[in-house]
C-alpha positions in Angstrom: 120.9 -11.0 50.1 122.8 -14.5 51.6 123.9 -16.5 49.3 121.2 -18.9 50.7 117.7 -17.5 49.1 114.9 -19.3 50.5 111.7 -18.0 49.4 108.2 -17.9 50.6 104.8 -17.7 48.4 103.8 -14.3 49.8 104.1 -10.9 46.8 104.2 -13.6 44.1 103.5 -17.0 43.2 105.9 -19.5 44.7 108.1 -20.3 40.9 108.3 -16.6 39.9 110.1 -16.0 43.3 112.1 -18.5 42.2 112.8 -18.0 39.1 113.6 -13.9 39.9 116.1 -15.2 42.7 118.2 -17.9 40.5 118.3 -15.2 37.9 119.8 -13.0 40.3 122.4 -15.2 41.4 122.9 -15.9 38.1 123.5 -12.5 37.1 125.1 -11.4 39.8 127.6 -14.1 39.8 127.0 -16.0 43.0 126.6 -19.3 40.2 129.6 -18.5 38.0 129.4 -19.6 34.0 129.5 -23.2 33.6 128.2 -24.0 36.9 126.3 -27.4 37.0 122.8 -26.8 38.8 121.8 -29.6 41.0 117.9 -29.9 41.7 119.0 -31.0 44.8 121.4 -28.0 46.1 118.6 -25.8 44.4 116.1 -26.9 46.8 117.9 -26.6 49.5 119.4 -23.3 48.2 115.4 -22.0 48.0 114.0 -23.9 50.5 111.4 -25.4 47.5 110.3 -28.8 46.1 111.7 -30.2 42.7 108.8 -29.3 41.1 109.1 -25.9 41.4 112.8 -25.8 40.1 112.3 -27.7 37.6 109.4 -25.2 36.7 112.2 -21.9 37.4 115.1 -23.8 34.9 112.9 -24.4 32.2 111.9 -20.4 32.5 115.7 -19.4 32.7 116.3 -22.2 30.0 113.7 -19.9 27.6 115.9 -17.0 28.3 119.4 -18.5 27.8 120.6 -18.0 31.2 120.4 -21.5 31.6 121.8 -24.4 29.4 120.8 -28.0 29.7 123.6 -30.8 28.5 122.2 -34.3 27.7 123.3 -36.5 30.3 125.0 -33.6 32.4 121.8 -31.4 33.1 121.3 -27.7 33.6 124.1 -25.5 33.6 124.8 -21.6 33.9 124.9 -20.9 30.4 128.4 -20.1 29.2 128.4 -17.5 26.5 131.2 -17.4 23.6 132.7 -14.4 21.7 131.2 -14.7 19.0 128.0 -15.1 20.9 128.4 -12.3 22.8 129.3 -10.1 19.3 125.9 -11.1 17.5 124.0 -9.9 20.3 125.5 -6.7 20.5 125.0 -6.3 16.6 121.5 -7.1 17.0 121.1 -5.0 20.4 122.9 -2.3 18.6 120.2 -2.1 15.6 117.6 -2.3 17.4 118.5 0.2 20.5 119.6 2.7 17.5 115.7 2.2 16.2 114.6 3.2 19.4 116.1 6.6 20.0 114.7 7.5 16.1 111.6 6.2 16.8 111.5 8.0 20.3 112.7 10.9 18.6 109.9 10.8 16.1 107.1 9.8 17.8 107.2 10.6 21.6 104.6 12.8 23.5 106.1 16.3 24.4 105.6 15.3 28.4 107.4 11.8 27.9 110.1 13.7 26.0 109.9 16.2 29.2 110.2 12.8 31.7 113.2 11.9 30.1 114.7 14.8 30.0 114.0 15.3 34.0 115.2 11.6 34.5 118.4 12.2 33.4 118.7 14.9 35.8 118.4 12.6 38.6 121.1 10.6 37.3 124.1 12.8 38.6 123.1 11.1 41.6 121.3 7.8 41.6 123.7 6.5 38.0 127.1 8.8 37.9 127.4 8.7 42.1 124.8 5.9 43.3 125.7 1.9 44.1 125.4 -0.8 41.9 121.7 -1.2 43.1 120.6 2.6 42.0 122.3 2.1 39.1 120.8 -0.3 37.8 117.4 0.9 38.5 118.3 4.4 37.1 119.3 2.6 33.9 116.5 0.6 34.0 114.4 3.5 34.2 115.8 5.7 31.4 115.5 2.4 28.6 111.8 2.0 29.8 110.9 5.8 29.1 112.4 5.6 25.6 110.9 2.4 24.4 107.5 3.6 26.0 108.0 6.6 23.5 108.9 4.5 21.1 105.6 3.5 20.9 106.4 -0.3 19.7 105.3 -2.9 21.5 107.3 -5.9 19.4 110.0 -4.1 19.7 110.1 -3.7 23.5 109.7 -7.1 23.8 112.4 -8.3 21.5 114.6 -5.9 23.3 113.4 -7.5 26.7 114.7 -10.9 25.6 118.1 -9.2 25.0 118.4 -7.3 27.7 117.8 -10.7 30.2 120.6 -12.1 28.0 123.4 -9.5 28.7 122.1 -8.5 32.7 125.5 -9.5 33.6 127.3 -7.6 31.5 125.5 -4.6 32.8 126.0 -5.7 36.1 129.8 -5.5 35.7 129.3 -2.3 34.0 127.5 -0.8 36.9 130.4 -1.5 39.3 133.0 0.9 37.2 132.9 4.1 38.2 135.1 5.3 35.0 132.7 3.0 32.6 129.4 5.0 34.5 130.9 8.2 33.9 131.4 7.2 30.4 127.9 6.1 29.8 126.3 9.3 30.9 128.1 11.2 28.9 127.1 8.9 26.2 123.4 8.9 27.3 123.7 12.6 27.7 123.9 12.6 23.5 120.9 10.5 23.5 118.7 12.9 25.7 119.9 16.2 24.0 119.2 14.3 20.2 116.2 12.5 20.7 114.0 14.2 23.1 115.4 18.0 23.0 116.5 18.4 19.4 113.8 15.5 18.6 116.6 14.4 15.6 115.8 11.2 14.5 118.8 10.5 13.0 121.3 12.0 15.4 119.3 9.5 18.0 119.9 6.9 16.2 123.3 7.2 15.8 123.8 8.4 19.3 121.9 5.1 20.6 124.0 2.6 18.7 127.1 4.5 19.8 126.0 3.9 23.3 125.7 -0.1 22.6 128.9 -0.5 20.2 130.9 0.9 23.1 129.2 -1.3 25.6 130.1 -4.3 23.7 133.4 -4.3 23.3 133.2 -3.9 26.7 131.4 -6.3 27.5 133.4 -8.8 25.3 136.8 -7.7 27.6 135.4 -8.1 30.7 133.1 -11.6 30.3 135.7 -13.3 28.7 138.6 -12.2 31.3 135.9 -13.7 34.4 135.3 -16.9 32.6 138.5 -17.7 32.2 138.9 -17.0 35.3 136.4 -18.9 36.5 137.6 -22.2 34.5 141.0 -21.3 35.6 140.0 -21.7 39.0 
């Protein structure tokens, strides 16, 4: 995709096109942390009115992505240490209450579909791009918070998730870090939806997070301060 994203009100109404594509850039770092957002350069950026962006920022304002300073504006949300370390803890609790909850309460064939995802990922996680990646990963948390079977928690989860889709974004570009997290999600598939161990899931899902956090921690904070040192 160019770095210019205009959009046209075709699959989806004209904001939500929006609002998916300044995410992306977002995320994917074509507007760096910090970044002041110009209604302006946005319209011309998306090839939309003012109405519409100011519609998409105060969407990405809901999910944090955005921030908006008084008398500065919007900005690409810059996120802190600490920040960073209390939603890992929370992601970390919650993810862990996943894989018991799959564990306890999934079908036999959505234990079976997880167990056959997983398969697939020797070739579209461990050895696919940044873009198969992603959607493999994708793919594997949906399937254990549909067995799950909790619906407040999915969506608490979903808010999180937005939050950190940078961090999984650099993530996905390791090959080292990848072959790390399937072994890690390997201990995930065996406990909760072969041995169906509650507990063992649960531990093996917030071991999967803590990891990724401290992480995550390393690498955000090197690129902002690269970013502000540049």
């Amino acid at each position: 995709m160019s770095a210019v994203q205009q959009v046209t009100a075709q699959a989806a109404p004209l904001r939500a096109q929006v609002v998916d594509a300044l995410r992306d850039d977002i995320v994917e770092g074509r507007l760096r942390p910090g970044e002041r957002l110009r209604e302006a350069m946005l319209c011309q950026r998306y090839g939309v009115s003012r109405t519409v962006v100011r519609e998409a920022l105060r969407q990405l304002e809901t999910e944090r992505l955005i921030t908006m300073l008084p008398n500065r504006g919007p900005i690409v949300t810059v996120l802190e240490q600490p920040e960073i370390e209390a939603l890992y803890e929370v992601r970390c609790e919650l993810e862990g209450l996943v894989g018991e909850l799959f564990a306890r309460r999934c079908s036999d064939e959505l234990a079976a579909a997880l167990i056959k995802h997983y398969a697939t990922m020797d070739s579209a996680y461990l050895r696919g791009t940044v873009a198969t990646r992603e959607q493999s990963k994708r793919r594997f948390y949906s399937l254990l918070l549909e067995g799950a079977g909790n619906p407040v928690l999915a969506d608490t989860l979903s808010s999180i998730h937005q939050r950190v889709a940078i961090f999984r974004h650099v993530a996905f570009v390791d090959d080292d870090r990848v072959a790390r997290s399937m072994r890690e999600l390997a201990r995930v598939v065996d406990a909760a939806a072969v041995r169906r161990d509650p507990d063992e899931a649960r531990r093996a899902c917030e071991e999967h997070i803590r990891v990724a956090g401290a992480l995550a921690i390393i690498d955000y904070c090197a690129w902002v301060d690269r970013v502000r040192a540049g």
